[in-house]
ZALO-309550 format. One record per atom (N, C-alpha, C, O): residue in three letters; x, y, z. Coordinates in pm, whole numbers, plus 50000, padded with zeros to 5 digits. Layout:
REM residues N
ALAXYZ ...
This chain:
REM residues 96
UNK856826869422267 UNK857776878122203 UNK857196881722066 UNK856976873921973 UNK856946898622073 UNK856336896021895 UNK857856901221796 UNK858816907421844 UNK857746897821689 UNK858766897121637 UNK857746899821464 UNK856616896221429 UNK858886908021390 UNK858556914121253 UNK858876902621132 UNK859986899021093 UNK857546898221086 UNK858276884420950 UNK858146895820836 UNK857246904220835 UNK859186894720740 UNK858946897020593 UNK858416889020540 UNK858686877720580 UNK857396890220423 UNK857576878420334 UNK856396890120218 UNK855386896520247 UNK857266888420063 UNK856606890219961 UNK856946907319956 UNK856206914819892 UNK858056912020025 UNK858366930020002 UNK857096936420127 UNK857056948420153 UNK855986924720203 UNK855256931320320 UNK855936925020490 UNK856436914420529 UNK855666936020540 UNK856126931520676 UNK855226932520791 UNK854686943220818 UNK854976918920881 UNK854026917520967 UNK854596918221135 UNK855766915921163 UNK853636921621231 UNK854016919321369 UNK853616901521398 UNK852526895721393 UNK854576897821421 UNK853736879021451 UNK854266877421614 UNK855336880521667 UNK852966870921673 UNK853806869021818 UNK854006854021820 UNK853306845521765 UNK855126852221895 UNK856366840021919 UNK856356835522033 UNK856326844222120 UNK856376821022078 UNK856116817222221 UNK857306808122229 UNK857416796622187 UNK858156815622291 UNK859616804122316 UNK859396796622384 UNK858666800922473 UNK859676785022395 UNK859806770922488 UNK861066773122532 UNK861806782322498 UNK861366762122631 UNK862566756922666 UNK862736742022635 UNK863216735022725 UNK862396736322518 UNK862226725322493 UNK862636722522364 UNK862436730722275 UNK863306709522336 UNK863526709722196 UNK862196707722090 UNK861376699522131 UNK861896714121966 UNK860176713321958 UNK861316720021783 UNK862446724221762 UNK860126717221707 UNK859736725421590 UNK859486740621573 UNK858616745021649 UNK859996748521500 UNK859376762321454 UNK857956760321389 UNK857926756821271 UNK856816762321457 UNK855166761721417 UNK854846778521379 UNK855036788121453 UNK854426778521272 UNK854046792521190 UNK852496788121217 UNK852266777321163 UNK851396793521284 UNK850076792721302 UNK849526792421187 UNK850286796821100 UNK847886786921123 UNK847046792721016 UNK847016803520978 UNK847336806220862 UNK846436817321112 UNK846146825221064 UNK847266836621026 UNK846986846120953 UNK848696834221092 UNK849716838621026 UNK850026837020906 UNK850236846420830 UNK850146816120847 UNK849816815120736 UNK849496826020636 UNK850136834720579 UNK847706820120639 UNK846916832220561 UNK846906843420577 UNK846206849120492 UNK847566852720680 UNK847736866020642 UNK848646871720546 UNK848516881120468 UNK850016860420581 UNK851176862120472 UNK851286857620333 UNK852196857820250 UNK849456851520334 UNK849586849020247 UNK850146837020133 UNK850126836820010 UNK850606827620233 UNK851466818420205 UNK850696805520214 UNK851376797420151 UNK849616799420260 UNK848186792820281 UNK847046802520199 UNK846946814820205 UNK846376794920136 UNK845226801820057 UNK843936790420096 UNK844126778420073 UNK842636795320155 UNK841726781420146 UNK841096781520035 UNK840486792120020 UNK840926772119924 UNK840576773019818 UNK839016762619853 UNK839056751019895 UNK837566771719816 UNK836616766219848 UNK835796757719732 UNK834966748919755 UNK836246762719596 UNK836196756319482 UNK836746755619345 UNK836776765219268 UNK837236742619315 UNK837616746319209 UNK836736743019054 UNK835806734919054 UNK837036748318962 UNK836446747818789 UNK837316749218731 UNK838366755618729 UNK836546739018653 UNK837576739018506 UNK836746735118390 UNK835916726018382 UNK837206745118284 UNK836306749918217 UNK836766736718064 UNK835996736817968 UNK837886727718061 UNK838166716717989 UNK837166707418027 UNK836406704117935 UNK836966702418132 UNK836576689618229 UNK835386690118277 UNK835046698618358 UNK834506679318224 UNK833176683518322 UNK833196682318451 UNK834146677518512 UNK831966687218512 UNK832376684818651 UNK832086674518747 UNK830936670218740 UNK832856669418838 UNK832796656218929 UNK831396653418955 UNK830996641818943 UNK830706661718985 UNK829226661519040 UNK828376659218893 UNK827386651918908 UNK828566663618772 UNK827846662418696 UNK828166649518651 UNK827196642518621 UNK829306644518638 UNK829786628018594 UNK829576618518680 UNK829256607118649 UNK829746622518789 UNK829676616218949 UNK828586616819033 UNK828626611719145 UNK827746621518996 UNK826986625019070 UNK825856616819116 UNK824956622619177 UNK825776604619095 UNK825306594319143 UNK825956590019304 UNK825396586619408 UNK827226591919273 UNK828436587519400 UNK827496594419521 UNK826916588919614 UNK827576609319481 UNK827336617219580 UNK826086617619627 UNK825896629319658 UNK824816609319658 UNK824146610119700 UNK823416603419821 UNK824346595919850 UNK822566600819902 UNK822486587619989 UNK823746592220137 UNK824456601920163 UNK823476579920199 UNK824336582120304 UNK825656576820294 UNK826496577120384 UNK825826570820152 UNK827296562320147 UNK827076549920167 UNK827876546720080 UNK826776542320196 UNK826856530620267 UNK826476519920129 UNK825596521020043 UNK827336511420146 UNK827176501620046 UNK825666493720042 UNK825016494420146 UNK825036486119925 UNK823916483119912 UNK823716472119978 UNK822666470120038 UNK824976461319973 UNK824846452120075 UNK826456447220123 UNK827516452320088 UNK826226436020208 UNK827326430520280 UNK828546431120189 UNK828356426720076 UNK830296437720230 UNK831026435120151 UNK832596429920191 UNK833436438620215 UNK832926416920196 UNK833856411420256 UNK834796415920147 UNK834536416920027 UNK836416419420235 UNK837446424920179 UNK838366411420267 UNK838186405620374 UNK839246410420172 UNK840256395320145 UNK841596401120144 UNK842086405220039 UNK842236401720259 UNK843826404020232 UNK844846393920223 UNK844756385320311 UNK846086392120116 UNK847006389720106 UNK847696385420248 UNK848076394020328 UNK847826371120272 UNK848596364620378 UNK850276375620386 UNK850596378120502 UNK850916379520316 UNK851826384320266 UNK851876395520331 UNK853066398420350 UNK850846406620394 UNK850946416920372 UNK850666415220594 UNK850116406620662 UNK851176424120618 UNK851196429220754 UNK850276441120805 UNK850236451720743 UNK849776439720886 UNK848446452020964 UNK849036460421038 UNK849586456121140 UNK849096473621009 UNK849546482821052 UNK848326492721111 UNK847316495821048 UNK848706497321260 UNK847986506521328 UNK848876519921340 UNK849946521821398 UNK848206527021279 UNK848736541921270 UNK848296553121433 UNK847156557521446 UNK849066555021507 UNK848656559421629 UNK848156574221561 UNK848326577421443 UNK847586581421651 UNK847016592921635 UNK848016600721624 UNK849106595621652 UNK847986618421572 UNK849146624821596 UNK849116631321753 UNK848096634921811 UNK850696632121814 UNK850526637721958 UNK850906652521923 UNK851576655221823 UNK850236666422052 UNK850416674722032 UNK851606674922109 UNK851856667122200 UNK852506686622057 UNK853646687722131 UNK853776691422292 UNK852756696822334 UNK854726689922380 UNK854406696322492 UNK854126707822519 UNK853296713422591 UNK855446712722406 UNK855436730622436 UNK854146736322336 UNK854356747722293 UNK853096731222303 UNK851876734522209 UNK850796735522273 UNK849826742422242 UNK851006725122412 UNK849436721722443 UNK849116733122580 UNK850026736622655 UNK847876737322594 UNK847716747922687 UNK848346749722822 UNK849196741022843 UNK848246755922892 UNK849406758823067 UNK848026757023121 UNK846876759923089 UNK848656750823218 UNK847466749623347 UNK847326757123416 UNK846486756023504 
């Protein structure tokens, strides 16, 4: 179903995929960024602050990996939590 969004005094054609399912209203990326309402910001400066890479820039080099062995010690107190992945919705995921 395409259907007309306002937003900002401009008006767009957006197409709409009804379910029959109870689900969320999902506004896509590239609807997003057409309306304007998502921006990808590829860098930022600031002209107060030096920059991360010039202060940091030791961090950033190498493959990451620590120089040697590093044991981490948790609090008896504290409980381990497994965060499941996110699921896609039914009415989201492709038709067979």
């Amino acid at each position: 179903m395409s259907l007309t969004l306002e937003h900002a005094g401009k008006c767009w054609p957006v197409d709409f995929y009804v379910v029959n399912v109870p689900a969320l209203i999902i506004v896509g990326l590239p609807t997003c960024t057409t309306l304007d309402v998502v921006r990808r910001i590829d860098a930022v400066q600031s002209a107060t602050t030096p920059s991360l890479l010039d202060e940091y820039g030791d961090v950033f080099e190498g493959l990451g990996e620590m120089p040697d062995q590093y044991h981490i010690e948790l609090k008896e107190s504290i409980s381990l939590v497994v965060h499941a992945q996110c699921k896609v919705l039914l009415a989201l995921q492709p038709h067979a």
